[in-house]
N, CA, C and O atoms as a CHARMM CRD file, in Angstrom:
* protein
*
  320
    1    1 UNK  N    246.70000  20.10600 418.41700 PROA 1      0.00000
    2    1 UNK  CA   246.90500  20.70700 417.11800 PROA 1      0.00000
    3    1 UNK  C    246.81300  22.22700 417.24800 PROA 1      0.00000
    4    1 UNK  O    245.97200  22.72300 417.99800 PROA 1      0.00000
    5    2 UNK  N    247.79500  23.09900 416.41900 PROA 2      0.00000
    6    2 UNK  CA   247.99600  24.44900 417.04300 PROA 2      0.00000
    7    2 UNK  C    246.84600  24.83100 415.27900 PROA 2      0.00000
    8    2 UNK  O    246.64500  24.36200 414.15800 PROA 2      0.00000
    9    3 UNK  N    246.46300  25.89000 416.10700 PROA 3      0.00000
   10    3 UNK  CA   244.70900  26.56700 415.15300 PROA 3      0.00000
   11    3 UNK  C    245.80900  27.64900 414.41500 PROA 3      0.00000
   12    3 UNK  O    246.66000  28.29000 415.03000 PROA 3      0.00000
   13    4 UNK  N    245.64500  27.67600 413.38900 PROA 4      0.00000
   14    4 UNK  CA   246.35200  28.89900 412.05400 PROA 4      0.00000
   15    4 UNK  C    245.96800  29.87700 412.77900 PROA 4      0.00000
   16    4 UNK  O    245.00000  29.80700 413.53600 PROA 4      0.00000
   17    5 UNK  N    247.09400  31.46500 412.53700 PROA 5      0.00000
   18    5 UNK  CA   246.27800  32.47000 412.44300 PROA 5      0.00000
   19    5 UNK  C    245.95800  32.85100 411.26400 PROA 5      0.00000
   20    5 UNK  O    246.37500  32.55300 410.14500 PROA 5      0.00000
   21    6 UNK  N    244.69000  33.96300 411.87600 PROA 6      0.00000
   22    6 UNK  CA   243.77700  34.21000 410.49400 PROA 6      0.00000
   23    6 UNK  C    244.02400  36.00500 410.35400 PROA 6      0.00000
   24    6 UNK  O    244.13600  36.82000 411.26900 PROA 6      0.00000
   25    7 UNK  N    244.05600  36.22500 408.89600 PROA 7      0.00000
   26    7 UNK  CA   244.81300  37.82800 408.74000 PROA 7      0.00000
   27    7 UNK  C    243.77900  38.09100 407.82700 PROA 7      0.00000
   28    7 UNK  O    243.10200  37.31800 407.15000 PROA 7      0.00000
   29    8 UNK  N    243.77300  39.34600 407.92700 PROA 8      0.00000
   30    8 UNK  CA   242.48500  40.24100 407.53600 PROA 8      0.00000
   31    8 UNK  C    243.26700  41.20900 406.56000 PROA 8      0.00000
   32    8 UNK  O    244.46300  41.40400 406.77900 PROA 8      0.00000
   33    9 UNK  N    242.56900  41.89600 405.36700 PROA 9      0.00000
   34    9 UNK  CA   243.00300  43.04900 405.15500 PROA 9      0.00000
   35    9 UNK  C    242.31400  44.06900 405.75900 PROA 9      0.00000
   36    9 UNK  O    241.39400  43.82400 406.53900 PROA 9      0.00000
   37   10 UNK  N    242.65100  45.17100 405.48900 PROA 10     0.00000
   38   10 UNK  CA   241.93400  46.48200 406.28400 PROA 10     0.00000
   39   10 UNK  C    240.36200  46.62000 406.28100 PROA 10     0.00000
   40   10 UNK  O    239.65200  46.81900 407.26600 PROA 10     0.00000
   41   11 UNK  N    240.05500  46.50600 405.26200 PROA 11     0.00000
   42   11 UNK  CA   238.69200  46.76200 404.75800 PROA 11     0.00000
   43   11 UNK  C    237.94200  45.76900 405.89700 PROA 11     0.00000
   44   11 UNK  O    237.15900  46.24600 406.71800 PROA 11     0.00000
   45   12 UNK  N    238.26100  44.38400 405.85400 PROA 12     0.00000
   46   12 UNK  CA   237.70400  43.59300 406.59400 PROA 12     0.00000
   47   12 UNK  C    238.17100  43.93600 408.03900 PROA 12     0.00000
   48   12 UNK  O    237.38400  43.75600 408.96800 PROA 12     0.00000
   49   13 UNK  N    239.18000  44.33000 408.22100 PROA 13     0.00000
   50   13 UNK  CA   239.38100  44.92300 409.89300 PROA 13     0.00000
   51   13 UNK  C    238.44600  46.29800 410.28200 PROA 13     0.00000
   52   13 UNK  O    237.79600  46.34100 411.32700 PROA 13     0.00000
   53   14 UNK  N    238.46200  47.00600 409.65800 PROA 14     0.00000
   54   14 UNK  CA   237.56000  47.90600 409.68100 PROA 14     0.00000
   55   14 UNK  C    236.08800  46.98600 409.97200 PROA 14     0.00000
   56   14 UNK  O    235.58100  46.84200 411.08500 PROA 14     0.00000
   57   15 UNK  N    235.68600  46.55500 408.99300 PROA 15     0.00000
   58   15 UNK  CA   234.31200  45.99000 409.98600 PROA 15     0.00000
   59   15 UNK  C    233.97200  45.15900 410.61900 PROA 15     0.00000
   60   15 UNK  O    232.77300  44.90200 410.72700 PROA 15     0.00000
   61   16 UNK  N    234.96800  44.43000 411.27800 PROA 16     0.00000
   62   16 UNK  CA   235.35300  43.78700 412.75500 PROA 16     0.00000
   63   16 UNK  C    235.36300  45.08900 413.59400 PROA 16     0.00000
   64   16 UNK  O    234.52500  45.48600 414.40500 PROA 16     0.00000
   65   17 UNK  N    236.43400  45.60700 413.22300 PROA 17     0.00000
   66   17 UNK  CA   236.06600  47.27600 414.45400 PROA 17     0.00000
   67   17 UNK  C    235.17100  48.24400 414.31500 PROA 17     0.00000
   68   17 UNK  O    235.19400  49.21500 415.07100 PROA 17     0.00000
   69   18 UNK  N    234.32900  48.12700 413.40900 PROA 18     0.00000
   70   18 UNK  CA   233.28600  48.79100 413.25900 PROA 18     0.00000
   71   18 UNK  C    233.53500  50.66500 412.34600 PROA 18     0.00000
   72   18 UNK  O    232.68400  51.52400 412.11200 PROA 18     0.00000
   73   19 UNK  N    234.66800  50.65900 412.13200 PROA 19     0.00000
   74   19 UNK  CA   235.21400  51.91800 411.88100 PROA 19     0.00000
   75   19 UNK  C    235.12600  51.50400 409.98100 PROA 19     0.00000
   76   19 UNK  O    234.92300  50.41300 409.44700 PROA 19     0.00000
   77   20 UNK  N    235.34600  52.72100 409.42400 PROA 20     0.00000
   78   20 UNK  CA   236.16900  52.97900 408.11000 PROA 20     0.00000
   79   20 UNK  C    237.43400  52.93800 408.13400 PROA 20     0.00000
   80   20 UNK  O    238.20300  53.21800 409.05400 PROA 20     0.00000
   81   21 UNK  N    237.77300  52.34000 406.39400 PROA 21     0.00000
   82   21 UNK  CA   238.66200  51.28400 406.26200 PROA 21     0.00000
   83   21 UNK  C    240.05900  52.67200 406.62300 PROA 21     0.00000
   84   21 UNK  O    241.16000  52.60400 407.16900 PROA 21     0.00000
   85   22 UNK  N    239.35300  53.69800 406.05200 PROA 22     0.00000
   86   22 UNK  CA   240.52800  55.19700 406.05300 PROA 22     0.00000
   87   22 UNK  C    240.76200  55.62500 407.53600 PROA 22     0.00000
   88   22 UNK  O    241.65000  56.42000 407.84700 PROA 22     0.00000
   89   23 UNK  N    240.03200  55.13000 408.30300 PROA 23     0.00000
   90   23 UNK  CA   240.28000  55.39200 410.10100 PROA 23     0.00000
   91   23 UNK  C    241.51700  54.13700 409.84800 PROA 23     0.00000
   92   23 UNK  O    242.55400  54.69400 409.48800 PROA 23     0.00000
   93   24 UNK  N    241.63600  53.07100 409.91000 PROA 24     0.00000
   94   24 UNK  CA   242.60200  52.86300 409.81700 PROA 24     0.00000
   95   24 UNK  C    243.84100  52.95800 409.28900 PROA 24     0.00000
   96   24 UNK  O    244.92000  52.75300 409.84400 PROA 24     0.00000
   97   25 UNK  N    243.59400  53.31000 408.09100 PROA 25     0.00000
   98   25 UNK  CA   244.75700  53.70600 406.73600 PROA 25     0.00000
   99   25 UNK  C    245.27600  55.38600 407.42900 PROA 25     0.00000
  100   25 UNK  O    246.12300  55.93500 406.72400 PROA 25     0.00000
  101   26 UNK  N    244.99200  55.90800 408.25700 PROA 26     0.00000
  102   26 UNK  CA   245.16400  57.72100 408.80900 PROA 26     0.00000
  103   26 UNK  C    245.79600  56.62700 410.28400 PROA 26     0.00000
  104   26 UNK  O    246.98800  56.38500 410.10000 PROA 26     0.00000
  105   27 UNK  N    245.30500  56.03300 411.49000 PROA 27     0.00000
  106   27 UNK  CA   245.72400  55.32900 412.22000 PROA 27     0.00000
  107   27 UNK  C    247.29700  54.90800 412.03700 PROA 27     0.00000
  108   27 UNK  O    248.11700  55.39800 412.81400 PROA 27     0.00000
  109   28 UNK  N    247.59500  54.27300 411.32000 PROA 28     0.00000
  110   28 UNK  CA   248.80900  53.76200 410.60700 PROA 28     0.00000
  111   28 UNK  C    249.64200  54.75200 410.20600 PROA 28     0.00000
  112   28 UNK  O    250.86700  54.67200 410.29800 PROA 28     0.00000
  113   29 UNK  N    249.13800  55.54900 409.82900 PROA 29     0.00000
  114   29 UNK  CA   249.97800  56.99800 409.31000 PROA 29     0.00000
  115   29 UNK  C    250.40200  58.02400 410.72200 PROA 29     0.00000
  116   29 UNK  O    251.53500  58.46400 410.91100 PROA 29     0.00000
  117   30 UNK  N    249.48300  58.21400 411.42000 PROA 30     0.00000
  118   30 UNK  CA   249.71400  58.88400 412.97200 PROA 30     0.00000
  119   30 UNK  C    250.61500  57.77200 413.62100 PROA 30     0.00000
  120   30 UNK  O    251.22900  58.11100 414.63200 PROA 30     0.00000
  121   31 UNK  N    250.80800  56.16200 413.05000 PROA 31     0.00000
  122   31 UNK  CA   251.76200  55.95300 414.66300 PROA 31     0.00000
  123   31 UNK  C    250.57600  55.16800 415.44000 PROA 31     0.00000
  124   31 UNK  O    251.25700  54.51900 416.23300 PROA 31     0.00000
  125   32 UNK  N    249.21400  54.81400 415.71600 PROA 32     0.00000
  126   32 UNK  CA   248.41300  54.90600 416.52400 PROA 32     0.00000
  127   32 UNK  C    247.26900  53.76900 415.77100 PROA 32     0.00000
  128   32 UNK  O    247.15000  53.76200 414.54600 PROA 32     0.00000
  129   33 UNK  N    246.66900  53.07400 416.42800 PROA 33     0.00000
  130   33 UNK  CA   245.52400  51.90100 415.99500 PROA 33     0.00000
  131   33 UNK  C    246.12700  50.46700 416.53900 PROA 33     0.00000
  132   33 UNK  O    247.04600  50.25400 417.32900 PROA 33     0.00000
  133   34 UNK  N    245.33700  49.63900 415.88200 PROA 34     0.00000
  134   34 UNK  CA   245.73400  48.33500 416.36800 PROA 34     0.00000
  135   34 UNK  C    247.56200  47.75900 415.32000 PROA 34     0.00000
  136   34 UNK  O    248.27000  48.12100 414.38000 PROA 34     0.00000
  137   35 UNK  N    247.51000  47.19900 415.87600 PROA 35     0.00000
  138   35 UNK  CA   249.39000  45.66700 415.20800 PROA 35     0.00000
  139   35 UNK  C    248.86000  45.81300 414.21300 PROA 35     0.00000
  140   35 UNK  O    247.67900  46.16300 414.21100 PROA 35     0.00000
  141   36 UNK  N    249.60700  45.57600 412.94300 PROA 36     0.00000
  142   36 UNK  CA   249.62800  45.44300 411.97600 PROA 36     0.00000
  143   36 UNK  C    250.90200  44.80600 411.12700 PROA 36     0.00000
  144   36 UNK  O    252.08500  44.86000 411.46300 PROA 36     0.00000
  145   37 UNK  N    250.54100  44.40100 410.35000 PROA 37     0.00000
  146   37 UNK  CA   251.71800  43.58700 409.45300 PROA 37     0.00000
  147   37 UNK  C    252.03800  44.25400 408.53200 PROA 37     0.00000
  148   37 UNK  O    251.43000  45.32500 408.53300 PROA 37     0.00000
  149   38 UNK  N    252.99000  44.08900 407.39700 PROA 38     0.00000
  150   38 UNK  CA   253.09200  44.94100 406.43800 PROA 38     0.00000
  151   38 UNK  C    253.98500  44.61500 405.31900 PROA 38     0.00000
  152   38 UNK  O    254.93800  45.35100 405.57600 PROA 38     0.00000
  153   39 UNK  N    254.29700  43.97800 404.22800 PROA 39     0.00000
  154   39 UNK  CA   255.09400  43.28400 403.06700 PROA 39     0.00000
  155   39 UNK  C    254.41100  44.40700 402.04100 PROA 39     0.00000
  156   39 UNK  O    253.28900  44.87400 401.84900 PROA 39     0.00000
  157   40 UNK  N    255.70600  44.55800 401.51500 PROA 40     0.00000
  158   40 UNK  CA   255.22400  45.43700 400.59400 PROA 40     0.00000
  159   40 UNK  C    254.40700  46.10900 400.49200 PROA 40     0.00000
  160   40 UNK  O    254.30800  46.80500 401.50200 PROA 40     0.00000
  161   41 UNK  N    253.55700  46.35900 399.63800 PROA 41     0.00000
  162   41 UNK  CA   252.33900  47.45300 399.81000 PROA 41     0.00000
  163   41 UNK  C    250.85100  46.90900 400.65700 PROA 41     0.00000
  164   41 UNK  O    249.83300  47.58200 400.82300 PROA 41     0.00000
  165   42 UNK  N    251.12300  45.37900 401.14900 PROA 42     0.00000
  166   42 UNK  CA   250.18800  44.72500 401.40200 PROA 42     0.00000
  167   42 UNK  C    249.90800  44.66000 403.32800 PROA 42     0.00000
  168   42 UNK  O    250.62900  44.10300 404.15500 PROA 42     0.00000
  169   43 UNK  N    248.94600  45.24300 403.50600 PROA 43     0.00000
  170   43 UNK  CA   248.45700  45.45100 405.18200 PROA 43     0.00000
  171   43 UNK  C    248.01900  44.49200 405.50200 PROA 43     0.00000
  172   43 UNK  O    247.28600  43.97200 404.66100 PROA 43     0.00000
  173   44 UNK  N    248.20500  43.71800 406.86600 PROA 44     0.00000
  174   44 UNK  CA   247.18900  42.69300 407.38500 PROA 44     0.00000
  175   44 UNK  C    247.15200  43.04900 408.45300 PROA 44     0.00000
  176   44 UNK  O    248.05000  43.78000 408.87200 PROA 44     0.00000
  177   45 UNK  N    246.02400  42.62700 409.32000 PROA 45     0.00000
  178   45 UNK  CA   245.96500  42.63500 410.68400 PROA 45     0.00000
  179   45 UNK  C    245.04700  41.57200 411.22200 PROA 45     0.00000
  180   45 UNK  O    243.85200  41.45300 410.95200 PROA 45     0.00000
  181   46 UNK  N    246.00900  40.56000 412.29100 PROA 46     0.00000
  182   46 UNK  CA   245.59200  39.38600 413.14300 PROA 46     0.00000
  183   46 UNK  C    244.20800  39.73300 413.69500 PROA 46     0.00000
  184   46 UNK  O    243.87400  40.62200 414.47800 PROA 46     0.00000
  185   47 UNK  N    243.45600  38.74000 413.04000 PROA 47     0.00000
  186   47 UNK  CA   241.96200  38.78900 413.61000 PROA 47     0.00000
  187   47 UNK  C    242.19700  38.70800 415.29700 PROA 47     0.00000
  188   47 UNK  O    241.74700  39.43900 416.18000 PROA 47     0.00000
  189   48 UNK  N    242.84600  37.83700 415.35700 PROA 48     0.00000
  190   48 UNK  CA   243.19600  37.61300 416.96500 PROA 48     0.00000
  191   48 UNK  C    243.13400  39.15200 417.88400 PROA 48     0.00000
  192   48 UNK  O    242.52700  39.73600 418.78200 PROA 48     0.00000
  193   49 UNK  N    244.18000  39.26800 416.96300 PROA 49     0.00000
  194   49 UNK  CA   244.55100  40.86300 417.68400 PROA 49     0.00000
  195   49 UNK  C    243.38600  41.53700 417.67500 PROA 49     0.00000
  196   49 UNK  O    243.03900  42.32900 418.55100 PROA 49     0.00000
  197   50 UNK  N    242.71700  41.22600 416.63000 PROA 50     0.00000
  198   50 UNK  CA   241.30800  42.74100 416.60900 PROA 50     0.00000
  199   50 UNK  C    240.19200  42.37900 417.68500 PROA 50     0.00000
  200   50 UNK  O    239.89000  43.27700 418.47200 PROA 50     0.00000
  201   51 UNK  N    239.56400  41.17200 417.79300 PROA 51     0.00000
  202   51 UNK  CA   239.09500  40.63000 418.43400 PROA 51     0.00000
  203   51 UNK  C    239.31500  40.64400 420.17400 PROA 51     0.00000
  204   51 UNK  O    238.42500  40.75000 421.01800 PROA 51     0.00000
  205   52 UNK  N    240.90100  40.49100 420.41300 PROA 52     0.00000
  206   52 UNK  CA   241.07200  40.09200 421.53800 PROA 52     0.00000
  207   52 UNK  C    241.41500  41.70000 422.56800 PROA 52     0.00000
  208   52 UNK  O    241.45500  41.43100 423.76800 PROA 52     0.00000
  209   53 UNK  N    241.57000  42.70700 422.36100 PROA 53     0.00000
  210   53 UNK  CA   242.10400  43.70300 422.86100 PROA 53     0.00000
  211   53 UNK  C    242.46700  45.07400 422.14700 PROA 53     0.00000
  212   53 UNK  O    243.01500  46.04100 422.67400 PROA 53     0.00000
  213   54 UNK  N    242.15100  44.97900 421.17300 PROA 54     0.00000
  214   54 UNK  CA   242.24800  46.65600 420.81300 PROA 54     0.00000
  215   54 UNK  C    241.32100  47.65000 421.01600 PROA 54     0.00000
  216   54 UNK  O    240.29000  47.69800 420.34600 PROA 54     0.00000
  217   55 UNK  N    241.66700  48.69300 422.13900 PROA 55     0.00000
  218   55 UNK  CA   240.97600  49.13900 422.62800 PROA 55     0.00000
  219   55 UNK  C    241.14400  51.42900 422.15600 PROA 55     0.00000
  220   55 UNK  O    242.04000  52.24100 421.92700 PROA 55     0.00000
  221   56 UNK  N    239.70700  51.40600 422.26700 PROA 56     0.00000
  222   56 UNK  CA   239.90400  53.11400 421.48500 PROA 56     0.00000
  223   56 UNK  C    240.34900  53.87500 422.25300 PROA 56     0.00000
  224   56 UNK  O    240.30700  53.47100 423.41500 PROA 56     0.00000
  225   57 UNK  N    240.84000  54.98900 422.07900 PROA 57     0.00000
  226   57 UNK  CA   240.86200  55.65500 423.24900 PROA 57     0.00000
  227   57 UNK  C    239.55500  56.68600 422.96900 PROA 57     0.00000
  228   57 UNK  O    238.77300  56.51100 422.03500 PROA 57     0.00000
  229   58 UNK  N    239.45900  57.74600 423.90000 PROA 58     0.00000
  230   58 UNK  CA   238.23200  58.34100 424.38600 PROA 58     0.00000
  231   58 UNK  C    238.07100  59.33800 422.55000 PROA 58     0.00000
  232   58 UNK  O    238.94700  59.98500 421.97500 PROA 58     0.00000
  233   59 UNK  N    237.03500  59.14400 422.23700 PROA 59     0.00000
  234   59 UNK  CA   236.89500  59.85100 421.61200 PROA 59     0.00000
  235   59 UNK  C    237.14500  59.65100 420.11800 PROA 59     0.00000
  236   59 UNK  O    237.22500  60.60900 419.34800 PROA 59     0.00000
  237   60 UNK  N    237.25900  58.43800 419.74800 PROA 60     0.00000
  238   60 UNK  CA   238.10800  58.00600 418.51800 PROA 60     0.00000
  239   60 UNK  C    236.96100  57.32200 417.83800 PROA 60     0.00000
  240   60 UNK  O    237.18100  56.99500 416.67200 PROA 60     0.00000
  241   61 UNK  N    236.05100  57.10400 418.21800 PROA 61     0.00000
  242   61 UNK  CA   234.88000  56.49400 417.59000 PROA 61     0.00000
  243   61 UNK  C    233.70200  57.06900 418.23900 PROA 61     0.00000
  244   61 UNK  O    233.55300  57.48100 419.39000 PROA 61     0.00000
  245   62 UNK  N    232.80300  56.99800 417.13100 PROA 62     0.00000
  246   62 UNK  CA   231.24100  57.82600 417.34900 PROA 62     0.00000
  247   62 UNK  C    230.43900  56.91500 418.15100 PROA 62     0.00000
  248   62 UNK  O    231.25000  56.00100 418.29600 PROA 62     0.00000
  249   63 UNK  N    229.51000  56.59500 418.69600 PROA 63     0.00000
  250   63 UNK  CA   228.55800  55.33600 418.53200 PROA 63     0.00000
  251   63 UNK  C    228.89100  54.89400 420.18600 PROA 63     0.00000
  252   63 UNK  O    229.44100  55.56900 421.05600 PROA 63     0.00000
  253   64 UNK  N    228.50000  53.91200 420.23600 PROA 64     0.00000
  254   64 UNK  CA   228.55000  52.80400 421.52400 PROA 64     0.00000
  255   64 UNK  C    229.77200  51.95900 421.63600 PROA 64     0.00000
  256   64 UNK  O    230.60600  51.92500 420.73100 PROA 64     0.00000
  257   65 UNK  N    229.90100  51.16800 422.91100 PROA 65     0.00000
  258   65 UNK  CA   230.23700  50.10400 422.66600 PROA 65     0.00000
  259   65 UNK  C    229.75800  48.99900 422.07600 PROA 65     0.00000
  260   65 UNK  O    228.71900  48.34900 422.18800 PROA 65     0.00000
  261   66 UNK  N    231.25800  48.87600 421.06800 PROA 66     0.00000
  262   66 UNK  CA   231.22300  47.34900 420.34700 PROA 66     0.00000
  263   66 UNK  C    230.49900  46.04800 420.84900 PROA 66     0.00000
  264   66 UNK  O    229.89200  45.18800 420.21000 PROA 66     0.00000
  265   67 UNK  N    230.80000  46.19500 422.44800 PROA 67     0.00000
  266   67 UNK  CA   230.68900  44.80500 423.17700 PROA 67     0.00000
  267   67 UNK  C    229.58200  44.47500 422.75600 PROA 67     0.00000
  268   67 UNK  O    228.67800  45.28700 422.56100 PROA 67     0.00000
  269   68 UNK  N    229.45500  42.77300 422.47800 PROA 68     0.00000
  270   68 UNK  CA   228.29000  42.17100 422.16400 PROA 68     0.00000
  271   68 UNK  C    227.88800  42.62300 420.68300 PROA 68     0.00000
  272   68 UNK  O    226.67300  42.62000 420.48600 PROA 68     0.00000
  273   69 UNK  N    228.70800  43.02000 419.58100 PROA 69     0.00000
  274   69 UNK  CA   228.12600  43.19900 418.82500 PROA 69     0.00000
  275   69 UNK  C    228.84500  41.97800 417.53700 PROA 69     0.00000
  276   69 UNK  O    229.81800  41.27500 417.80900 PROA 69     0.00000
  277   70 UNK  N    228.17800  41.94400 416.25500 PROA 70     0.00000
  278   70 UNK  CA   228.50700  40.68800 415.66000 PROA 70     0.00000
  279   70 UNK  C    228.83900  41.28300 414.39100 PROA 70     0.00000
  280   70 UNK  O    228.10200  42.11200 413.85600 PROA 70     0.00000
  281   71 UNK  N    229.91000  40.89300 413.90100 PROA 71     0.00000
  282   71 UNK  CA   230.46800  41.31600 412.25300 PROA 71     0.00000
  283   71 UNK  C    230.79200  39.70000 411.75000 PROA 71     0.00000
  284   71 UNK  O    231.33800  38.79700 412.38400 PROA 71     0.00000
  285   72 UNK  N    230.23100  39.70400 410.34700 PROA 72     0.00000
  286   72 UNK  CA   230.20600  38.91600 409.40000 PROA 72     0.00000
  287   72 UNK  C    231.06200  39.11800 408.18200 PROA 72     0.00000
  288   72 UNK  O    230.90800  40.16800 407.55700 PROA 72     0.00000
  289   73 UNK  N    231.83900  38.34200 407.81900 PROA 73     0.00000
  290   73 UNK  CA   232.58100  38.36100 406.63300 PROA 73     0.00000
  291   73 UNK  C    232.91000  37.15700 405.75700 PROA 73     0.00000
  292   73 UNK  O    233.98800  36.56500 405.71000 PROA 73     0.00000
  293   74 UNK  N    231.99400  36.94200 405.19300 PROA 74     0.00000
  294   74 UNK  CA   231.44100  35.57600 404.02900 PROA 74     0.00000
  295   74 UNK  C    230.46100  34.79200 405.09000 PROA 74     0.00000
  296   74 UNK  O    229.41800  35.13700 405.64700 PROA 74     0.00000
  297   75 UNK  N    231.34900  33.42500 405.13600 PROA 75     0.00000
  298   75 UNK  CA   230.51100  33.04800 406.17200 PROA 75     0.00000
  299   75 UNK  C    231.08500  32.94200 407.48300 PROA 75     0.00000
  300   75 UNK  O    230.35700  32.28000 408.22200 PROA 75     0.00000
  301   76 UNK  N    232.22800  33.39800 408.08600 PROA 76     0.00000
  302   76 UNK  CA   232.53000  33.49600 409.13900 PROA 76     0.00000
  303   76 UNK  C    231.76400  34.71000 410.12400 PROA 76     0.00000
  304   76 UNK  O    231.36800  35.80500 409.72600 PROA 76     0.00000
  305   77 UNK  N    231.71600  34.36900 410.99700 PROA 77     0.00000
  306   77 UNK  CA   231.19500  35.59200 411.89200 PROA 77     0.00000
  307   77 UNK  C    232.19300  35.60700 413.51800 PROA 77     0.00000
  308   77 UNK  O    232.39400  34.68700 414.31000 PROA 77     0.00000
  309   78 UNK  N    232.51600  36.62100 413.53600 PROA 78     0.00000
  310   78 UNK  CA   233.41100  37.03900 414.58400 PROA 78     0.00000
  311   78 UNK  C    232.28000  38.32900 415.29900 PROA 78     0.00000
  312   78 UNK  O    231.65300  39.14200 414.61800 PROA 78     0.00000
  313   79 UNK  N    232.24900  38.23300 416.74000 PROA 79     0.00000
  314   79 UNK  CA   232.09200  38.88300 417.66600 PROA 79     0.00000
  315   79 UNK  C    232.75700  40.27900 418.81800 PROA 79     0.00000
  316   79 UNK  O    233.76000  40.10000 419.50900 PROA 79     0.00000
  317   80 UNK  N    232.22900  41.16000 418.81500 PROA 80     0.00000
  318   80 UNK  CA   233.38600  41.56700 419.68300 PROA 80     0.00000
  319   80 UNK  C    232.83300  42.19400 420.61300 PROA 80     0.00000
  320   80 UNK  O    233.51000  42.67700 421.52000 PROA 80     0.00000
């Protein structure tokens, strides 16, 4: 049995990646961040995708690595 994908809006991608929701919404505007989808005025982005490989480049985020860290959104919890 093939598993759905699961789509996020920004807000919730943002704290899977640990960033603000406007680092991505400026991302999107430069050309630059993770895949994204896009219908009308409406953004998604494949948990898959966020999860599996989007990677910062030097300098694009404050803080540590993500690795090993845990984001919650209702009751799902995704890792990265």
């Amino acid at each position: 049995m093939e598993q759905q994908e699961r789509f996020v809006n920004d807000v919730e991608a943002a704290k899977i990646l640990s960033v603000s929701p406007q680092s991505l919404r400026n991302w999107r505007h430069l050309g630059r961040g993770p895949a994204y989808s896009k219908k009308s005025r409406l953004v998604r982005y494949r948990v898959q995708d966020l999860l599996a490989g989007f990677r910062f480049s030097a300098g694009a985020r404050k803080g540590g690595s993500s690795s090993g860290s845990q984001v919650e959104l209702g009751n799902q919890k995704f890792f990265g």
